[in-house]
N, C-alpha and C positions, 0 to 999 in steps of 0.2 A: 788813499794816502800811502805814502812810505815808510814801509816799518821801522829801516834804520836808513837815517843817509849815510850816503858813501862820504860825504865830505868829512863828516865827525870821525871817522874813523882812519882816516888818510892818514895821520903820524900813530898810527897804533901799530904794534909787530905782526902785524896779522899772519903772514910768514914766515913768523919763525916758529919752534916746536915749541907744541901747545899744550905736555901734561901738567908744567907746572902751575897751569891758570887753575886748578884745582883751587890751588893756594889763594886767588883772587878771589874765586868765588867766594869761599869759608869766608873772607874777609865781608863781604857785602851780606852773606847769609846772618854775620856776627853780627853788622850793623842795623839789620832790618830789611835791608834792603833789597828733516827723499835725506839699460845696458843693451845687437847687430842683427843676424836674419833671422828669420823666424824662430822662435823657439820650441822646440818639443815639448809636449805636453806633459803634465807628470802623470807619471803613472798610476792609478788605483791603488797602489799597497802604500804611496806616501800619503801618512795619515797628519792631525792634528797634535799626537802623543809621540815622544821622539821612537825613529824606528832601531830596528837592529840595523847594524852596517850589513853587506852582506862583502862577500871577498874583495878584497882591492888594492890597490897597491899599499897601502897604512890601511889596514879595519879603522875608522874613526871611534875614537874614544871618549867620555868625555875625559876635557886636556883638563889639563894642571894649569894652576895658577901664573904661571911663566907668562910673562906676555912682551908683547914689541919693544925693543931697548928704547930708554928716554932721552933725547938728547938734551943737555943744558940749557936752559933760557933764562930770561931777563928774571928779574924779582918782580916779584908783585909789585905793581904800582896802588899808591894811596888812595890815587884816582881812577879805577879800571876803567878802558875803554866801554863803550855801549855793547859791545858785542859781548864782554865778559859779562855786563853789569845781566844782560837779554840772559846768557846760561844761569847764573846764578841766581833767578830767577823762575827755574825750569823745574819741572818734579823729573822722576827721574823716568815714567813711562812717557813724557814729551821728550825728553830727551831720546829714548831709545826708538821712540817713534820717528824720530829725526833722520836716526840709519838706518830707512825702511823706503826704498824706492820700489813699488810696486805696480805691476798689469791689474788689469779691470777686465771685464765680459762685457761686450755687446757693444753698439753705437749711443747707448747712452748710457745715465749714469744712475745706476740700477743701485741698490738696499746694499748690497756688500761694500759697491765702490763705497757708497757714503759712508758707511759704517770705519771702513779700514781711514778714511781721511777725519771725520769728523769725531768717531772713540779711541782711534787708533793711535790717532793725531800722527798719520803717515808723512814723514818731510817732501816725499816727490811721488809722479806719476809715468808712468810709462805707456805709451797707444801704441799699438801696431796694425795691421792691416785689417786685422777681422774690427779693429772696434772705427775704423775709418768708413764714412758713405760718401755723404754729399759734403760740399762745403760746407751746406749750412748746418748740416747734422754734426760735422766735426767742430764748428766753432759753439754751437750749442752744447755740445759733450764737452770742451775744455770749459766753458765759461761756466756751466754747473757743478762741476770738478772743483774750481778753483771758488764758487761760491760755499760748497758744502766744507770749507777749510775755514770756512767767517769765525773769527775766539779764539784759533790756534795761534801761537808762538810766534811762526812766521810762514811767508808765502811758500806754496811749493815749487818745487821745480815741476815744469811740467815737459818732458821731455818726449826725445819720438828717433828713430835710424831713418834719419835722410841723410843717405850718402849720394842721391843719384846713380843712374844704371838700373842694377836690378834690384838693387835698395831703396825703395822707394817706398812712402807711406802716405802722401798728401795725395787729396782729391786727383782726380783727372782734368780740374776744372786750373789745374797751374800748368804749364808748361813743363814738359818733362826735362831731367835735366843727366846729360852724357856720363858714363861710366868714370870713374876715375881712372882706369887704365885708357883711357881716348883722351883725356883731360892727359894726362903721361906722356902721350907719344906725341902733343903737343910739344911741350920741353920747356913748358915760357911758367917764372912762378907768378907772373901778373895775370893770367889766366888763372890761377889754381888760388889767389887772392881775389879775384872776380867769382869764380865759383863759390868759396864759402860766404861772402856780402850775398849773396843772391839769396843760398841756402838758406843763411840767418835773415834774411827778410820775407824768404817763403814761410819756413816754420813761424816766426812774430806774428806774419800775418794772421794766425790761424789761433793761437793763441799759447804757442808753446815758448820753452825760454833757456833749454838747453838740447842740441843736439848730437847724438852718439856717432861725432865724425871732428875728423879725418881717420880715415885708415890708414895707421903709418907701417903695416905689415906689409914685408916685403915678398914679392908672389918668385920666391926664389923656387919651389916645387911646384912641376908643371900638374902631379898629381894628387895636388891642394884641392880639395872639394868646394870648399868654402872662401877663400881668398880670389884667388882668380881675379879678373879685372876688377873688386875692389879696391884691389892696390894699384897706384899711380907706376910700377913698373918692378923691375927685377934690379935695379941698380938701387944701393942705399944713397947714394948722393940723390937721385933725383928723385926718391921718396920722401929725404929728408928736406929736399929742397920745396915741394910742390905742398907736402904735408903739412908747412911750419905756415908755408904761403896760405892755404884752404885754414885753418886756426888761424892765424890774425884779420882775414877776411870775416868769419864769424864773430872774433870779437868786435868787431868794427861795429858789425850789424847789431849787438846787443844782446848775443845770445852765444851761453857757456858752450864753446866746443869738448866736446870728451873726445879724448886720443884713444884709440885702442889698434890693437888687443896686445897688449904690455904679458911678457915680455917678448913678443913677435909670432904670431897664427900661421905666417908665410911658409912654413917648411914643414906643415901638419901632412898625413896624410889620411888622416880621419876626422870629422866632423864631428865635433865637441858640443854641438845641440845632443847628438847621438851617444856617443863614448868617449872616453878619455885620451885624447892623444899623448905620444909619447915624444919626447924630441930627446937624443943622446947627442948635444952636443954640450961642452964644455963653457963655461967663463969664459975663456978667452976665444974662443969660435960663436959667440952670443955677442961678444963686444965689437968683434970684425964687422958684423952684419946687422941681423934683427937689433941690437941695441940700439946703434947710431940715431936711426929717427926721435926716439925714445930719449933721448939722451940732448939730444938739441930742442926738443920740445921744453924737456924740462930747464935749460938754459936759456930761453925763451918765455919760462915764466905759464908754463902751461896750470891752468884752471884744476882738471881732474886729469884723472889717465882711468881708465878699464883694464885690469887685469883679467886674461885668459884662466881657464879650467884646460890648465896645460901638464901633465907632468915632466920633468925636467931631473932625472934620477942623478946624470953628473954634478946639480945642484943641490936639490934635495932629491934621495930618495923614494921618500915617505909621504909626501903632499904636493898637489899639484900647484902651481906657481898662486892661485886665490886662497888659498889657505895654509901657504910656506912666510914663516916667519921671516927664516932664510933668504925668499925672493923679494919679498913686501922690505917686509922692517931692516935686513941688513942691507940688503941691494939697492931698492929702489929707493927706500929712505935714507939709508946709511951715506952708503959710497956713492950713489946718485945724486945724494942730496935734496928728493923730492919733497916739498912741503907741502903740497895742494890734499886735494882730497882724493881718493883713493876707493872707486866703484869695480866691485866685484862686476866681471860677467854675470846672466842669469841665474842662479842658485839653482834654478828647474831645469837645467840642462842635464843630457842622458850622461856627460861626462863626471857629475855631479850626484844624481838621484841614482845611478848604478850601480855605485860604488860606497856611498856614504848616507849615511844619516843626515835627512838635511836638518836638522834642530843643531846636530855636533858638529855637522861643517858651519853652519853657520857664525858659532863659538869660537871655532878653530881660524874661522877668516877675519873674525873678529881682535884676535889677540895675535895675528900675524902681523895685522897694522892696518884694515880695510877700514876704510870709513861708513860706506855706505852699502850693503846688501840688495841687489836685485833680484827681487822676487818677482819676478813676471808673468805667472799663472797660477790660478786658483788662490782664493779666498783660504783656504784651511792651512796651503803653505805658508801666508804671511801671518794667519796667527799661530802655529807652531814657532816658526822664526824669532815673532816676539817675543812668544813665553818663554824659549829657551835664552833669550839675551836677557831677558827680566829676570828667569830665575838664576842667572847664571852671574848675577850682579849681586843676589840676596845672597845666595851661598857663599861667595867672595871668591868664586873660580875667574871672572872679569869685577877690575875695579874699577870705582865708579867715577875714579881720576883718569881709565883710558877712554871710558867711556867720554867725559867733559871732554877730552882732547880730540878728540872726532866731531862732536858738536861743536865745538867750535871750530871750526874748518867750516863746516856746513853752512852756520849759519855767516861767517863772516864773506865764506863768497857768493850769499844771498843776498848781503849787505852790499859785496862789490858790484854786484848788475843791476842793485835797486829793485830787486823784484817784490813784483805785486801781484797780489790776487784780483786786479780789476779785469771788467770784464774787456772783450773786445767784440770791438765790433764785426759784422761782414763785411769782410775787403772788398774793394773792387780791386781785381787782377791787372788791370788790359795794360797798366803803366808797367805793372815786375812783369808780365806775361813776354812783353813787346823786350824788355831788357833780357831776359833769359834766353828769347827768340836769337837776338839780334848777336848775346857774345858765345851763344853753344853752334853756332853757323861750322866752324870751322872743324869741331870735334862731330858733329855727326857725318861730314864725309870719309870718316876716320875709321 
């Protein structure tokens, strides 16, 4: 069954900004009434207990109570929508369990996975290639995934980086699907809207329900380690046009596209699984270029975005763009006007674990404006992660009014896709195999 319908919730503000639903909830309380290529490993010295920073551009501390500016919203209504009525409802470890999108070990789904979904009460999942085999091993691994979540709150996201190209995660038993820079030098957005319908129908088939694509980074540096043909080309017109095209083809299919890497990976020339990149450029040389995509996505009405583990010193200094108030809360929220929900890159990335404390970055990303935390390796990081957003709620360094203001994002565009934890069945391929065949003809001579 469906947790919540989409229809019930159709005249609710679901989009607009969300701390003041605090206020709903108290009201109902009164009445009775869950990130691109592979990730690096963490290192041996990140432990369960937070660590010391070690040098970085800001030592991470733990911050002060400051947290993401509130914008205005409605009043509480009499009658809260489903989606308020579902938080207020919530303890407050389901709730932070909610902003906890986490990786697993192995092709199935072993004593930790279950543990972080079913005590953890984790809101999403993340597969990457080590935990993928067979088909059948992969739709067996979602479908037990999604059973060991049976009593929680709401369904998980079950997510996965299929970008096509060298991004790839599903079996070998799908049709492989062309690089987004071939999909590029195409030029057509009917193509690049054919591409994501495909994409969201490969991952559905399998049993996932949001995937970490379009790449709306522009490969404007040829000495980009990591970008390279995942972006659709060097010009923002036809990233912004082919990117916007690949997001509404996914939505089509039924499955939440994430836009990343916000606020643009195109001009790195260091790999941020590895260390921190640095970008010196300006506001207004951010706005000429890497913004643009970014910036029509969100006029577009985009679902999520992924923010980079970027530093950006002409914007902030001090914190790289997933843990910059500055970049999150004044920029992309503020002057961008973004209201969707807001997923950190990896947390376990070398640009992240080198430089900081992941327990205090995670705090720091928290009250910058992130909604959701990607922890994607190892079991000991997602529960440091939690203890420090659990303890960092009891102390009053995060309160528990920003915290509902991200849960509700979460769950109402869980609400918007109608997601389920039913199982799925084994597809048969040969109908999408034969479609995938038939429209990537013209990109693999490319």
């Amino acid at each position: 069954m469906k947790w919540l319908s989409l229809q019930k919730i159709n005249n609710s503000p679901l989009r607009r900004s969300l701390l003041p639903l605090a206020a709903s909830a108290c009201l109902l309380l009164a009445s009775g009434c869950e990130g691109n290529g592979n990730s690096a490993q963490v290192s041996t010295g990140t432990g369960s207990a937070p660590a010391a920073a070690s040098a970085s551009p800001a030592a991470a501390q733990t911050p002060a109570a400051t947290e993401a500016e509130a914008t205005p919203s409605p009043e509480a209504s009499a009658t809260p929508d489903p989606v308020s009525r579902k938080l207020a409802g919530m303890t407050l470890e389901e709730k932070i369990g909610q902003m906890l999108l986490v990786g697993v070990q192995g092709k199935s789904a072993g004593a930790e996975a279950r543990k972080m979904i079913a005590e953890d009460k984790v809101g999403g999942i993340i597969l990457y290639s080590g935990n993928v085999g067979s088909l059948k091993e992969l739709v067996q691994l979602t479908n037990a995934l999604k059973q060991s979540n049976a009593g929680n709150p709401a369904p998980l996201f079950m997510s996965v980086d299929q970008e096509g190209g060298k991004v790839s995660r599903l079996p070998d038993d799908y049709a492989a699907f062309p690089s987004n820079a071939a999909v590029g030098r195409g030029d057509d957005a009917d193509d690049a809207g054919k591409m994501g319908e495909l994409l969201g129908r490969a991952v559905k088939s399998s049993g996932f329900n949001m995937d970490f694509a379009p790449v709306l980074d522009i490969n404007s540096n040829p000495d980009n380690p990591v970008i390279g043909d995942r972006s659709f080309g060097r010009s923002a017109e036809l990233v912004t046009r082919l990117g916007i095209a690949e997001m509404k083809g996914l939505e089509h299919a039924g499955v939440i596209p994430v836009v990343k890497h916000y606020p643009g990976h195109g001009d790195t020339s260091v790999d941020s699984h590895l260390e921190l990149p640095v970008i010196n450029k300006t506001e207004t040389q951010l706005a000429e270029l890497e913004w643009q995509p970014f910036q029509a996505a969100i006029r577009e009405k985009a679902d999520a975005v992924m923010v980079a583990h970027i530093l950006y010193p002409k914007l902030d200094p001090d914190k790289p763009a997933s843990l910059s108030q500055v970049i999150i809360g004044q920029q992309l929220r503020g002057q961008m006007g973004y209201e969707g929900v807001v997923i950190t890159d990896d947390m376990t990335m070398g640009a992240i674990i080198k430089n900081y404390s992941l327990p205090a970055a995670a705090i720091e990303s928290v009250l910058a404006g992130s909604d959701i935390l990607l922890v994607a390796h190892e079991y000991k990081n997602e529960q440091a992660v939690r203890a420090a957003l659990l303890d960092s709620v009891k102390n009053g360094s995060i309160s528990e009014a920003r915290i509902d203001e991200s849960v509700y994002r979460i769950l109402a565009l869980k609400a918007k896709y109608q997601l389920t934890d039913e199982a799925v069945p084994l597809p048969d391929l040969a109908g999408l195999n034969s479609d995938i065949q038939a429209w990537r003809k013209p990109f693999m001579r490319k």
